[in-house]
C-alpha positions in Angstrom: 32.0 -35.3 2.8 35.7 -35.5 3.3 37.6 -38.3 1.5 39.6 -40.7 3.4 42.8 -39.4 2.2 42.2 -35.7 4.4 40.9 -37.6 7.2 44.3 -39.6 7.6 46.3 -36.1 6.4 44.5 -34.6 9.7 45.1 -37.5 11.8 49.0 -37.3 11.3 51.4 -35.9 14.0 52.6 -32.4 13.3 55.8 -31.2 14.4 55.6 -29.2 17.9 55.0 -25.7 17.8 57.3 -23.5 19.5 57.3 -23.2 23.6 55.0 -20.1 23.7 52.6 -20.5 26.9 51.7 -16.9 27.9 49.2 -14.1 26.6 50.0 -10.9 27.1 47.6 -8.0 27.9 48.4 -4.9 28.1 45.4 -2.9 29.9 46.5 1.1 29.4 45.5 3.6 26.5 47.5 3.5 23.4 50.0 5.5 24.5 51.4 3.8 26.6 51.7 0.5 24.3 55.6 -0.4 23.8 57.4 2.1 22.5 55.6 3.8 24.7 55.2 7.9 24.0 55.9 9.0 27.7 57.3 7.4 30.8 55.6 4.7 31.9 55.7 1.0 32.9 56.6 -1.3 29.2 54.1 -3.1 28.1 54.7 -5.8 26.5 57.3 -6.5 29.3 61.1 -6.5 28.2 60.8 -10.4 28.0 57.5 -10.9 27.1 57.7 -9.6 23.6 55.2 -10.2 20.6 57.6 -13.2 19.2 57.0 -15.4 22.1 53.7 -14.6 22.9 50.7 -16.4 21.7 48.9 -13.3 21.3 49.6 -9.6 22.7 46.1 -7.9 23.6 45.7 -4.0 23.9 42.8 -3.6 26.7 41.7 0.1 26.6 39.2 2.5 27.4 38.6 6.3 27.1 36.5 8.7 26.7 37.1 10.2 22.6 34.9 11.0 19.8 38.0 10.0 17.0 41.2 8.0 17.3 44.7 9.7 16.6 46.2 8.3 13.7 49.3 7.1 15.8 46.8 5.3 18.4 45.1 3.5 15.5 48.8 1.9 14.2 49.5 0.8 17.8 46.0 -0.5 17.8 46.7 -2.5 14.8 50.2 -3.9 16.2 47.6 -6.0 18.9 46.4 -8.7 18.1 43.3 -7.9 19.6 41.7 -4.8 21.5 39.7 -5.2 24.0 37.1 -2.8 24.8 34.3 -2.4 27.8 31.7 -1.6 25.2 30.5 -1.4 21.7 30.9 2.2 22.2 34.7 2.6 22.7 
C-alpha cells in the first residue's frame, strides 16, 4: 500500500505544463510526412510542428508486402501510426 508520504507527494500542485492543446494527424502515406519527398500539402502544418503538439500521428494505409527503409524512419518520427487493420 502507498505510505502517506507519496499520497501527499501526489496530491501537491505541479507546475503547468506548457500551452499545447492540439493533436496533429497527418492522414497520407509516408511520403508525404514533413519533409515531404515530392510536392504536396506539409504535414505537420508550418505552425503546427512536433514541439507544440501533444502528439503528431501518422494515419496511413497501402497496399505493400515490405516497408522502405526511409518510410520506416518517418514512421518512427510519429508518435503513433494509425492503421485500418492489423494487416497494414
Amino acid at each position: 500500500a502507498p505510505s502517506r508520504e507519496a499520497l501527499d507527494a501526489a496530491m501537491r500542485p505541479r507546475p503547468p505544463l506548457p500551452a499545447r492543446d492540439f493533436v496533429v494527424v497527418c492522414h497520407s502515406e509516408p511520403g508525404a510526412w514533413d519533409p515531404p519527398r515530392y510536392h504536396t500539402t506539409r504535414c505537420p502544418p508550418e505552425g503546427y510542428g512536433r514541439a507544440g503538439a501533444l502528439a503528431v500521428i501518422g494515419r496511413t494505409m497501402f497496399e505493400t508486402d515490405r516497408l522502405e527503409d526511409e518510410h520506416v524512419r518517418r514512421c518512427n518520427r510519429m508518435r503513433e501510426v494509425w492503421l485500418p487493420t492489423s494487416w497494414s
